[in-house]
C-alpha positions as CSV (number, residue, x, y, z in Angstrom):
1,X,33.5,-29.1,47.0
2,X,32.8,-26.8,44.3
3,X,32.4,-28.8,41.6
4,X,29.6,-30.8,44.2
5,X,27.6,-27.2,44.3
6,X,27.7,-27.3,41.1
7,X,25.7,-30.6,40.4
8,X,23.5,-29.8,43.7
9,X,22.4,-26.5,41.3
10,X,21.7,-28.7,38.2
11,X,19.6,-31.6,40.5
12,X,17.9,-28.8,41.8
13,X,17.2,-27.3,38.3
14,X,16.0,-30.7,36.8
15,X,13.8,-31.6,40.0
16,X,12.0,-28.2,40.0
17,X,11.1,-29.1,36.0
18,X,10.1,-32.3,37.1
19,X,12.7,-34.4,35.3
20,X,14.5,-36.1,38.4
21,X,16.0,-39.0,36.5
22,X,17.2,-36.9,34.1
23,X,18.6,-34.4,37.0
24,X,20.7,-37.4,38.3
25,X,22.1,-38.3,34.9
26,X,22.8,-34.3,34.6
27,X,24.5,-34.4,38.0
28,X,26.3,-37.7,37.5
29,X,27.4,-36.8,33.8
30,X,28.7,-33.1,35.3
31,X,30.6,-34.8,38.0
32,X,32.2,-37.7,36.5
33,X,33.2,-36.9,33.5
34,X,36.7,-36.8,32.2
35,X,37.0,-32.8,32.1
36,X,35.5,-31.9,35.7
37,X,37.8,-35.3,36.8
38,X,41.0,-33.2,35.6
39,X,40.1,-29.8,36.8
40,X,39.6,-31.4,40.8
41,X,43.3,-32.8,40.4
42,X,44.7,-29.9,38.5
43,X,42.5,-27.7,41.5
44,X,42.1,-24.3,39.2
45,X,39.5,-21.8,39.6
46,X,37.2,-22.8,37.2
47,X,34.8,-24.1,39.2
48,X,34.1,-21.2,41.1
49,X,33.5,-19.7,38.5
50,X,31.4,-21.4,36.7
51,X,29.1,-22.4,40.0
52,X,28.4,-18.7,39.6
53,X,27.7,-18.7,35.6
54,X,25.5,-21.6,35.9
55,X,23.3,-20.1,39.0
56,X,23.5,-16.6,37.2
57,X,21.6,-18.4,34.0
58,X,19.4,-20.1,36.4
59,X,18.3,-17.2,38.4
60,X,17.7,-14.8,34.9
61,X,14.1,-15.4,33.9
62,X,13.2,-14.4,37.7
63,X,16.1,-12.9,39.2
64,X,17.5,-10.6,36.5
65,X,19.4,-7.9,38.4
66,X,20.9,-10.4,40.7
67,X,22.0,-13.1,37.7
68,X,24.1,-10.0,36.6
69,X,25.4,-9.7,39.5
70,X,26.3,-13.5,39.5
71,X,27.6,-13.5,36.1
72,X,29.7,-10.1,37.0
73,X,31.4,-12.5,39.8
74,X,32.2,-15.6,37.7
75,X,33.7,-13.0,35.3
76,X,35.7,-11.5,38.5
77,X,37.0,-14.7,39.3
78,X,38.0,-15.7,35.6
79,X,37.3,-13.8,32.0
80,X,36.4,-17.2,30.5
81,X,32.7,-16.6,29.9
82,X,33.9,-12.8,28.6
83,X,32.2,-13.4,25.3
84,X,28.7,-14.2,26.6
85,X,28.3,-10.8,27.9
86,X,26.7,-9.7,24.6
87,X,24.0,-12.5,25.7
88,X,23.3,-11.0,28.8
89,X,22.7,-7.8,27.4
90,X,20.4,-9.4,24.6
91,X,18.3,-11.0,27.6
92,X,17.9,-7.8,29.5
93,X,16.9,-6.2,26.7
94,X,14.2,-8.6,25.8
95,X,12.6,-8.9,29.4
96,X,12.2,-5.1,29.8
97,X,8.5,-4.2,30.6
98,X,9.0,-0.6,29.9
99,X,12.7,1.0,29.2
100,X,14.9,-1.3,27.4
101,X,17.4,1.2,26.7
102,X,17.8,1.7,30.6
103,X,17.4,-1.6,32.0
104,X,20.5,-2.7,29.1
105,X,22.5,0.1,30.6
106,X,22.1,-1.0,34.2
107,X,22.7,-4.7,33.4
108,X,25.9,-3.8,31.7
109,X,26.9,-1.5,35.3
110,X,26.1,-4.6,37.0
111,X,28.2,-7.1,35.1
112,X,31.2,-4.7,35.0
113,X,31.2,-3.7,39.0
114,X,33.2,-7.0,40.3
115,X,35.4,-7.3,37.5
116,X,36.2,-3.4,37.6
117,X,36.7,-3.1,41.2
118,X,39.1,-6.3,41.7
119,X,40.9,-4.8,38.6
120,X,41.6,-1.1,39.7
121,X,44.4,-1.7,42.2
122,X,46.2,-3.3,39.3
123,X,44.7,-0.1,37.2
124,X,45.8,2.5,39.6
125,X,49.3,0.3,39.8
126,X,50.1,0.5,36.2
127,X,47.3,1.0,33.9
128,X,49.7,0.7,30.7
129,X,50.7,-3.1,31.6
130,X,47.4,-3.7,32.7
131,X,45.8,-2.9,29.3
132,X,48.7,-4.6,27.3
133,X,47.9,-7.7,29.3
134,X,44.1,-7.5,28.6
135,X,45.0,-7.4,25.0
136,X,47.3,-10.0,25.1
137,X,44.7,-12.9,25.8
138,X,43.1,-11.6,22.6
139,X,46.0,-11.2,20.3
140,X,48.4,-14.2,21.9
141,X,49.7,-16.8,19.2
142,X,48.0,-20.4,19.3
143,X,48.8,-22.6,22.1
144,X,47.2,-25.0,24.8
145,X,47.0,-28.2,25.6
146,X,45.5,-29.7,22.4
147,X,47.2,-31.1,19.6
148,X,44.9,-29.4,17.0
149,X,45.0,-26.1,15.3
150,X,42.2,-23.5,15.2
151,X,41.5,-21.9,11.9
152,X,43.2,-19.1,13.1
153,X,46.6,-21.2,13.5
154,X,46.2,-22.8,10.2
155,X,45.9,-19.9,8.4
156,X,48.7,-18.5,9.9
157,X,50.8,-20.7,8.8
158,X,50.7,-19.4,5.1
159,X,49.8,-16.1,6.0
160,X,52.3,-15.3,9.4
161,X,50.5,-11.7,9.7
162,X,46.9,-13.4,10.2
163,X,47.6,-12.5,14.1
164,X,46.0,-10.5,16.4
165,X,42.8,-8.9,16.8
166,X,41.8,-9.9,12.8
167,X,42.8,-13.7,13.8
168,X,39.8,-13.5,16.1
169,X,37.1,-12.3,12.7
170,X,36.2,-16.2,12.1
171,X,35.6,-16.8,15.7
172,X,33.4,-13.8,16.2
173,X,31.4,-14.2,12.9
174,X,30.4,-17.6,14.1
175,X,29.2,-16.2,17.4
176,X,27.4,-13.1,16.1
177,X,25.0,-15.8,14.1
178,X,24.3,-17.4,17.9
179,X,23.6,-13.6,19.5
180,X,21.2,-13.3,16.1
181,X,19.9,-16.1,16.7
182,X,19.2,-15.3,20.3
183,X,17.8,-11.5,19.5
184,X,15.4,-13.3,17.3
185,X,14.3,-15.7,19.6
186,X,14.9,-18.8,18.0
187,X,17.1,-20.6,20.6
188,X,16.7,-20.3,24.5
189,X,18.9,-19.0,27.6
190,X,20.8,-22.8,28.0
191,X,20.8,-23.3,24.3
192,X,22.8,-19.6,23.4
193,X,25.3,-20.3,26.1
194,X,26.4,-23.4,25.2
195,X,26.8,-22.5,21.6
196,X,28.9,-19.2,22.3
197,X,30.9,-21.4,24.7
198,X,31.5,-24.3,22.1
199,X,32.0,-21.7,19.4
200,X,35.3,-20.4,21.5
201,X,36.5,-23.7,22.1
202,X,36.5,-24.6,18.3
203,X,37.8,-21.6,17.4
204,X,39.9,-19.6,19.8
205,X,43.4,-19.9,19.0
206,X,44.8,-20.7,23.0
207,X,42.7,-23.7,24.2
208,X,43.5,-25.6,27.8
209,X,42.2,-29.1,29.0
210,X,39.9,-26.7,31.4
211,X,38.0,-24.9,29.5
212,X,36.0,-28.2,28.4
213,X,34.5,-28.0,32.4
214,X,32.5,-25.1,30.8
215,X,30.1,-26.5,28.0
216,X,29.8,-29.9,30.3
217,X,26.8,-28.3,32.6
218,X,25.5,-26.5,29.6
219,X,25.2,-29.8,27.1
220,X,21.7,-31.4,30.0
221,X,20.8,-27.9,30.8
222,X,20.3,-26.8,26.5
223,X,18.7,-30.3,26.1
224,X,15.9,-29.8,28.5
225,X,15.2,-27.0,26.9
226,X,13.8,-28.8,23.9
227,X,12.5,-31.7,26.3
228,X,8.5,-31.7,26.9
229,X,7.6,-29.1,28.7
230,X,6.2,-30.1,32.5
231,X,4.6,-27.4,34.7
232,X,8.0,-26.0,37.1
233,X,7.8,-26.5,40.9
């Protein structure tokens, strides 16, 4: 039923621009396609989480304290979005009318709070293995579901110690150029995300049939933002 809130947020998105055609397409293209079509058989998590990613985008030009809260909740149900949290603090910096340096602060408190309270039993519990298994997402060798190597895999093929934390240097240079980007104004909210999102599926090492369910949403949402503008409901 998720995956259903999920296209009742992008109808809703497209009908307030006045673009309902294009909502329905959105809607129809978000639920029917072949990634969202495995994650309702495989029934992960992922679309909880991303409900709350796409409504904490959604609510940010208006909503800004509460989108953090959003995005902190997609992030306590699953790290996938991790890397757009450098976003998020570009944006509140931006729309600060008089303290930027406070208001980043606060949104980064704000997008931490879920994640850090739903993981301090496991800190209290055994803060060592909790750590070590934090840094194992980031430094774990290739693997997935998809029969094609990142750069990262290839090059370790020739050069076994290219593992690790410096596997990940491609990957994040690739991304900084879409947070530049973004500081500078020159692409929009819908537009960064789905870059950062695309850039970790090309590049990150461990790739799953899932995480495809996360740029689908983001693909209508990035194009209306170079559509003709209409006045918003």
């Amino acid at each position: 039923m998720v995956n259903i809130g999920i296209a009742g947020l992008i109808l809703y998105h497209f009908y307030n621009h006045k673009l309902f055609i294009f909502g329905w397409f959105a809607a129809l293209f978000w639920l029917l396609n072949r990634w969202t079509l495995y994650v309702t058989i495989d029934a992960s998590i992922d679309f909880l989480a991303i409900f709350f990613f796409i409504l904490s985008l959604m609510l940010l030009p208006k909503h800004k304290f509460t989108a953090f809260l959003m995005f902190s909740l997609s992030l306590g149900i699953k790290q996938i979005a991790i890397f757009l949290v450098p976003l998020y603090l570009i944006w509140a910096w931006q729309s600060s009318e008089d303290n930027p340096v406070k208001d980043t602060f606060i949104a980064l408190l704000l997008i931490l709070v879920i994640p850090g309270i739903t993981s301090l039993p496991f800190i209290l519990w055994n803060s060592e293995g909790f750590f070590k298994s934090i840094l194992f997402s980031a430094t774990r060798n290739p693997d997935g579901h998809v029969n094609a190597p990142s750069l990262d895999g290839l090059i370790t093929l020739s050069h076994p110690d290219f593992v690790g934390i410096k596997a990940k240097l491609p990957m994040l240079l690739v991304m900084s150029l879409v947070f530049l980007s973004a500081m500078k104004r020159q692409i929009g909210i819908y537009t960064s995300a789905l870059l950062t999102m695309s850039v970790f599926l090309q590049f990150n090492s461990v790739i799953f049939n899932q995480y495809f369910c996360w740029v689908v949403p983001l693909l209508p949402l990035a194009s209306c933002e170079i559509l003709p503008k209409k006045d918003a409901k």
